[in-house]
C-alpha positions in Angstrom: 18.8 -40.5 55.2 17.1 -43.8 55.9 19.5 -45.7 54.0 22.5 -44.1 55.7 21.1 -44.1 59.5 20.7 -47.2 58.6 24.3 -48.5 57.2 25.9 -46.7 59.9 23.8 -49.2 62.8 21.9 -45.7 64.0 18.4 -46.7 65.5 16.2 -43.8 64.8 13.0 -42.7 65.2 11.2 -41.4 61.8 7.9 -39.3 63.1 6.0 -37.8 60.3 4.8 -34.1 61.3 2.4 -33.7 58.8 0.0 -35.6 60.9 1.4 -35.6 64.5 0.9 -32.1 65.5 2.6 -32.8 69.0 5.9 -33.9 67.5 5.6 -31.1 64.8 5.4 -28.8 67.6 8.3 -30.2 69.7 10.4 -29.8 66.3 10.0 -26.4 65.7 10.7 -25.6 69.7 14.0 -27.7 69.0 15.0 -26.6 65.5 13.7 -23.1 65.5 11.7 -23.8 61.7 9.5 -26.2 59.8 12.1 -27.8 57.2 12.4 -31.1 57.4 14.2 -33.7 57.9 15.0 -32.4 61.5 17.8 -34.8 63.1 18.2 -34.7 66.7 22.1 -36.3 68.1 22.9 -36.0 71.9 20.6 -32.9 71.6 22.9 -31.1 68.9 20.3 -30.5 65.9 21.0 -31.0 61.9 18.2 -29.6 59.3 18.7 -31.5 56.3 20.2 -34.2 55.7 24.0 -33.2 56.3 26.1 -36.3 56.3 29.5 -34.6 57.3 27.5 -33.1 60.1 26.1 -36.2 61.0 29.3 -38.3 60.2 31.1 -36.0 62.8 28.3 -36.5 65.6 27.8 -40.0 65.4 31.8 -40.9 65.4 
């Protein structure tokens, strides 16, 4: 996900959950569970790492 984020000119912001409780918390109010990767696009959520979500989002 990285990788493509990444290829595509996204900036991102990778939190990891497992040890920041606040952002773990503010993931699970926006995506309703604990899977992760949780991606956040002009507030429209993808869990997983769905790239023809995420390609039709980010063109």
């Amino acid at each position: 996900m990285k990788e493509y984020l990444t290829k595509k000119g996204v900036a991102y912001r990778d939190v990891n959950v497992a040890v920041d409780r606040a952002a773990a918390h503010e993931m699970v109010q926006k995506s309703g569970q604990m899977g992760v990767p949780v991606i956040v696009v002009d507030d429209k959520v993808v869990i997983g790492f769905d790239q023809k979500e995420l390609d039709r989002l980010l063109n």
